[in-house]
C-alpha positions as MATLAB code, in Angstrom:
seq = 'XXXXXXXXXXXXXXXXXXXXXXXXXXXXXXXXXXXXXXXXXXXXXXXXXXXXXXXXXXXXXXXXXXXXXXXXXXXXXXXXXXXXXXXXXXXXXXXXXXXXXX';
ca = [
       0.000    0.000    0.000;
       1.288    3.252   -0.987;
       2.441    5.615    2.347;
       0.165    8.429    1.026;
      -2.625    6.477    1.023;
      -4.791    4.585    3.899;
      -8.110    2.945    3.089;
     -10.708    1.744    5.386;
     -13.694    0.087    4.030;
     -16.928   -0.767    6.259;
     -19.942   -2.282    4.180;
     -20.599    0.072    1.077;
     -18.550    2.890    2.294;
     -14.812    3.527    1.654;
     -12.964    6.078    3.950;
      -9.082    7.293    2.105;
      -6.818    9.380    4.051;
      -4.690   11.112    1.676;
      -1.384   12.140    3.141;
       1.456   14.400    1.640;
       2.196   15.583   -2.006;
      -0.341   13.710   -4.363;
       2.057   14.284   -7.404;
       2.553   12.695  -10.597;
       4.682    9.751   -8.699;
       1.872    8.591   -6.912;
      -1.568    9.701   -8.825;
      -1.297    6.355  -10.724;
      -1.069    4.035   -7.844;
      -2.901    5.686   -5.444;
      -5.889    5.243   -8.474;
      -5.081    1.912   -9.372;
      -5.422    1.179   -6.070;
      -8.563    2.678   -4.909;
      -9.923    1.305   -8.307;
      -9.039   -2.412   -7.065;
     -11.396   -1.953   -4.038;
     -14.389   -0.129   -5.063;
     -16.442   -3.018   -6.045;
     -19.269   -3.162   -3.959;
     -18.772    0.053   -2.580;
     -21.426    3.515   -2.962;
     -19.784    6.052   -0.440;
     -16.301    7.040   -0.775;
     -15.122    9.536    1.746;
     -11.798   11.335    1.374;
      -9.488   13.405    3.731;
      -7.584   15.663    2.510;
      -6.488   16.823    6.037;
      -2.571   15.536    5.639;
      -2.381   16.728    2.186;
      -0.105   19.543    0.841;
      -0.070   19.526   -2.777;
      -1.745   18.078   -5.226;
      -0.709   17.989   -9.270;
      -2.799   17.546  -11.786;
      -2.173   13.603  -11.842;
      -3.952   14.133   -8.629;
      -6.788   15.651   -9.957;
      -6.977   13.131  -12.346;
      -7.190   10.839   -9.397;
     -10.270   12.678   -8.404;
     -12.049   12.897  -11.712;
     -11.526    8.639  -12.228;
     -12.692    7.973   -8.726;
     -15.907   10.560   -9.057;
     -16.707    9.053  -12.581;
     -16.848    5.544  -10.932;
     -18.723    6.435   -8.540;
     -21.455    8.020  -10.490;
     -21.844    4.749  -12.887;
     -23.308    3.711   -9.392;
     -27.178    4.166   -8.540;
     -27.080    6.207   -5.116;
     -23.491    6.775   -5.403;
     -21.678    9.559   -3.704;
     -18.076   10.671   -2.788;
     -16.889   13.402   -0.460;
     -14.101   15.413    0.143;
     -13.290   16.537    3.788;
     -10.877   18.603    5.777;
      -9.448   20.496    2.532;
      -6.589   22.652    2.888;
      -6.521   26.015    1.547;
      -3.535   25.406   -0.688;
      -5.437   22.281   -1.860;
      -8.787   24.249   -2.193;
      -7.203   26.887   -4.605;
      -5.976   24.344   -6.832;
      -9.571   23.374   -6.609;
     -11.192   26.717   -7.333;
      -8.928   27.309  -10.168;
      -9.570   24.040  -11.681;
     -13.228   24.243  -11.453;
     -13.030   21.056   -9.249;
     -15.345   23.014   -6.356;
     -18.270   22.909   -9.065;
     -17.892   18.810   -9.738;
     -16.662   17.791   -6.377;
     -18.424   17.129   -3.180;
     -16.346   19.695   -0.932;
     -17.285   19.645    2.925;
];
């Protein structure tokens, strides 16, 4: 499992604590990953709290993951605990109007 990444899952929910610079050297995994596990899953929550920087790999990250999940009837993701570096990359991007932000 990749250090930057922690993943709890509890019935149709999966909880990812994101930790660190989610950069072009660990985008890929971190999706491939997540990807592995989501069958059977509806809810994905994600914390952003240990996160300082995020490429646009990353964001890519985000866009697979959200796609996924909305091929799924009643399927949601969230994004908690944002930082404000992270968030700007976010309001540039466009990301706050596609993206679950709490």
């Amino acid at each position: 499992m990749e250090e930057n990444l922690n993943i709890v899952i509890n019935g149709e929910n999966m909880n990812i604590s994101l930790k660190g610079r989610i950069g072009a050297l660990v985008a890929d995994s971190i999706t491939q990953e997540v990807l592995e596990k989501l069958e059977g899953i509806k809810h994905v929550y994600i914390d952003f709290k240990n996160v300082d920087y995020i490429s646009s790999t990353g964001l890519r990250f985000l866009l697979v993951v959200q796609n996924e999940i909305n091929d799924i009837d009643g399927g949601t993701m969230e994004l908690s605990s944002v930082p404000e570096v992270v968030m700007n990359v976010f309001e540039a991007t466009g990301f706050t109007s596609i993206l679950n932000i709490k």
